[in-house]
Structure formats: C-alpha cells, structure tokens
C-alpha beads as a LAMMPS data file, in Angstrom:
LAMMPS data file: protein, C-alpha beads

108 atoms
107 bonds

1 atom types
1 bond types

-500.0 500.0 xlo xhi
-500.0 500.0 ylo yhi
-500.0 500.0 zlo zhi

Masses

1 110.0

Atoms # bond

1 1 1 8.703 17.408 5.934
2 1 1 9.503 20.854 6.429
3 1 1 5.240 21.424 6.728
4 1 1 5.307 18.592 9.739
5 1 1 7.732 20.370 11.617
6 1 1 10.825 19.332 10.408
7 1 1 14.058 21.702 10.383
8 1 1 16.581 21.477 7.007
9 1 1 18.950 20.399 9.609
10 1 1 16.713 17.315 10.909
11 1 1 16.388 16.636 7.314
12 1 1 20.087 16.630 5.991
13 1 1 21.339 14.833 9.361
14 1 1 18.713 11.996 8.792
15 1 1 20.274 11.935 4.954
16 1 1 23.447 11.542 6.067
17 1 1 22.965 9.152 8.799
18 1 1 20.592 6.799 6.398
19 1 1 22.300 6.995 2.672
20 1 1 20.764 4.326 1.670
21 1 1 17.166 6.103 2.121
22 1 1 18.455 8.400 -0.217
23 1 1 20.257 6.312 -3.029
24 1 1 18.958 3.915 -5.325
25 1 1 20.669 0.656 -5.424
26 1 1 20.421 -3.080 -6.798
27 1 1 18.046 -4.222 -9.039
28 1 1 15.412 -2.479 -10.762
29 1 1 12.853 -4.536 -8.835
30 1 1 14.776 -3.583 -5.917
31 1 1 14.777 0.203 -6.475
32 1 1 11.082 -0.349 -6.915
33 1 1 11.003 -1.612 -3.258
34 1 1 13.179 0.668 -2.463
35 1 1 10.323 4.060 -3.384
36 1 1 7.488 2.053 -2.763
37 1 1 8.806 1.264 1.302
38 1 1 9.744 4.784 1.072
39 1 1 6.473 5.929 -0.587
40 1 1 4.401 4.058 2.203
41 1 1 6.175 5.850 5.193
42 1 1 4.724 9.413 3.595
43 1 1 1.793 8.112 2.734
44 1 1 1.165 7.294 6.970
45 1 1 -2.887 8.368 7.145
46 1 1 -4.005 8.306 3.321
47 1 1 -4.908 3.974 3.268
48 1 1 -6.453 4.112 0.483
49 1 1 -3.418 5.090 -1.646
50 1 1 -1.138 2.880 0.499
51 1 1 -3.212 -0.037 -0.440
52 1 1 -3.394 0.034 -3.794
53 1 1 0.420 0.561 -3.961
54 1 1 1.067 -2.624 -2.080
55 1 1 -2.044 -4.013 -4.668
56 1 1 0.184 -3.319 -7.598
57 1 1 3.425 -3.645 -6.583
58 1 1 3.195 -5.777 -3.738
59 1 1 5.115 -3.423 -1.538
60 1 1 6.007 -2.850 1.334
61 1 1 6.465 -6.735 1.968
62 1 1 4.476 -7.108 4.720
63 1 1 3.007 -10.419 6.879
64 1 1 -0.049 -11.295 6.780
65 1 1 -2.405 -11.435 9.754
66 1 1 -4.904 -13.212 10.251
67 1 1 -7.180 -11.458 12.380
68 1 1 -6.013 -7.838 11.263
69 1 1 -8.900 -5.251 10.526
70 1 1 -9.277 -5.794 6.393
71 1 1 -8.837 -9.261 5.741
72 1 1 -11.217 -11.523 3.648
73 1 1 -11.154 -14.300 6.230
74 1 1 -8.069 -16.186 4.681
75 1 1 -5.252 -13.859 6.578
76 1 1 -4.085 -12.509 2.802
77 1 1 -4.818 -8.613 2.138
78 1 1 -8.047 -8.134 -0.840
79 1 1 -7.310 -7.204 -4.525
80 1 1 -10.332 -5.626 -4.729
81 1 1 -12.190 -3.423 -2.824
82 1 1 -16.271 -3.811 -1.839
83 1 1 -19.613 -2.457 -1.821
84 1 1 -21.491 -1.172 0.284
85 1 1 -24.103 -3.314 1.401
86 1 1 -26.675 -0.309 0.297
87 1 1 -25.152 -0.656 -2.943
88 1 1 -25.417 -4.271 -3.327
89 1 1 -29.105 -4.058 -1.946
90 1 1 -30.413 -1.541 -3.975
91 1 1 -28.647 -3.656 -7.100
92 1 1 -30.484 -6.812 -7.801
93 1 1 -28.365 -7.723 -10.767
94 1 1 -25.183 -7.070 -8.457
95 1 1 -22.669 -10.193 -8.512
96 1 1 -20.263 -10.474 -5.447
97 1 1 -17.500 -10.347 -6.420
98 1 1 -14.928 -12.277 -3.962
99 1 1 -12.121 -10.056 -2.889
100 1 1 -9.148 -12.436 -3.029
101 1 1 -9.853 -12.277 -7.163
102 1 1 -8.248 -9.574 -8.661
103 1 1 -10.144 -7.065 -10.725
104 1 1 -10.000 -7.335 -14.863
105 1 1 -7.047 -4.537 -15.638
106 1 1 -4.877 -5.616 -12.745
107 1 1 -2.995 -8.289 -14.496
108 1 1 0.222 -8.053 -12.050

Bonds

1 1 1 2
2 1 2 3
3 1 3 4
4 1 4 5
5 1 5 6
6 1 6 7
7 1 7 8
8 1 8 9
9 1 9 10
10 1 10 11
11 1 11 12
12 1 12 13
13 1 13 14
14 1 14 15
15 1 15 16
16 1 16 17
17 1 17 18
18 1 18 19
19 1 19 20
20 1 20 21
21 1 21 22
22 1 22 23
23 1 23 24
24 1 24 25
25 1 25 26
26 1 26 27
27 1 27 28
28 1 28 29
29 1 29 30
30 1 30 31
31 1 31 32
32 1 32 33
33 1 33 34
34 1 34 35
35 1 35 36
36 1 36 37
37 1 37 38
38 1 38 39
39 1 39 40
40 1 40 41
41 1 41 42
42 1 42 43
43 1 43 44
44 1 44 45
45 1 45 46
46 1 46 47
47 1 47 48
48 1 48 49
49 1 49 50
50 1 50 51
51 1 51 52
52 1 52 53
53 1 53 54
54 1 54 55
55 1 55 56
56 1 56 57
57 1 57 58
58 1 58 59
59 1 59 60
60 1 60 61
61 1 61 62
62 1 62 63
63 1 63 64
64 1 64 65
65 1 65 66
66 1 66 67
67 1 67 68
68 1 68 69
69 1 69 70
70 1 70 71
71 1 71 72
72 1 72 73
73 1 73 74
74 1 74 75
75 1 75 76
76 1 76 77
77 1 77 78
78 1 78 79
79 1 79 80
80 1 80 81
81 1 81 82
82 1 82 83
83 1 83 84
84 1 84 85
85 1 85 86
86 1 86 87
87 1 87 88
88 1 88 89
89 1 89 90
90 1 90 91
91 1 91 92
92 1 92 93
93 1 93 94
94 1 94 95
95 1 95 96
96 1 96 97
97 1 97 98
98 1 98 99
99 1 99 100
100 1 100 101
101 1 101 102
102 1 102 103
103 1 103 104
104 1 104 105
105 1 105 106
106 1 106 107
107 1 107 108
C-alpha cells in the first residue's frame, strides 16, 4: 500500500476501523474466504491470477452474469481457459475442449 500512495496512518486507521479485515475468524473454510476476498481486492488489474483463485477456491462468491465479458454462453464463469483460434488452426489433431469442464488436476 505504502507504493500506491498510502500513508502508515491511512493504513493503521483503516485497521482499526475494519478489525475484522485484519483477524481471522470462524471456520477454516471461512478464513479461506476470508484471504481469498481479501486476496482479490490486491490483486485489482492482474485477472489472470484473480481467476484462477476464484477457479480453485471458488472465491470471492460472486453472481453470475449472463452477458458479462468471459462467459461460455451459460452465465457460469469457465474452468478452463482457451486457445487461440491460431492455435487450434494450425493443430489438426486439436480437440475443443468445452470450458464449463474442468481440466484433469483440478479435482475441487
């Protein structure tokens, strides 16, 4: 924070006005929401990252929309992501793979 501008101050007053930001409660599936809600605010810019948190995890518990940017057509976020169309062109044996299937290691 303190490279985006933010004074010690800022940073201890926010603490102290937000303690739950700060301290790990409930559940150990709740603490995990807890970092990974927390975790997705810093991560503001890097998607890539961000997505496959919520992949894994599936945090932050967001809605679904059905016409956002991303979506595979039935208004739920992809497991996996896709290539290019290059890729698949110039790959004759290529299978599409549908996006709403999760890939082979991600057994969560």
């Amino acid at each position: 924070m303190l490279d985006a501008g933010v004074t010690p101050a800022e940073i201890s007053a926010y603490f102290a006005a937000n303690p739950t930001v700060v301290t790990l409660s409930g559940s150990t599936e709740q603490q995990v929401a807890q970092i990974i809600n927390q975790k997705y605010i810093a991560q503001t810019g890097n998607t890539l990252e961000t997505w496959n948190d919520w992949r894994r995890t599936g945090y932050p518990n967001l809605p679904e929309h059905l016409n956002a940017q991303g979506t595979n057509g039935s208004g739920t976020r992809p497991l996996r992501a896709q290539y290019i169309d290059q890729e698949v062109a110039r790959n004759p044996n290529f299978v599409v793979q549908d996006p709403n299937v999760p890939v082979w290691w991600d057994v969560n």
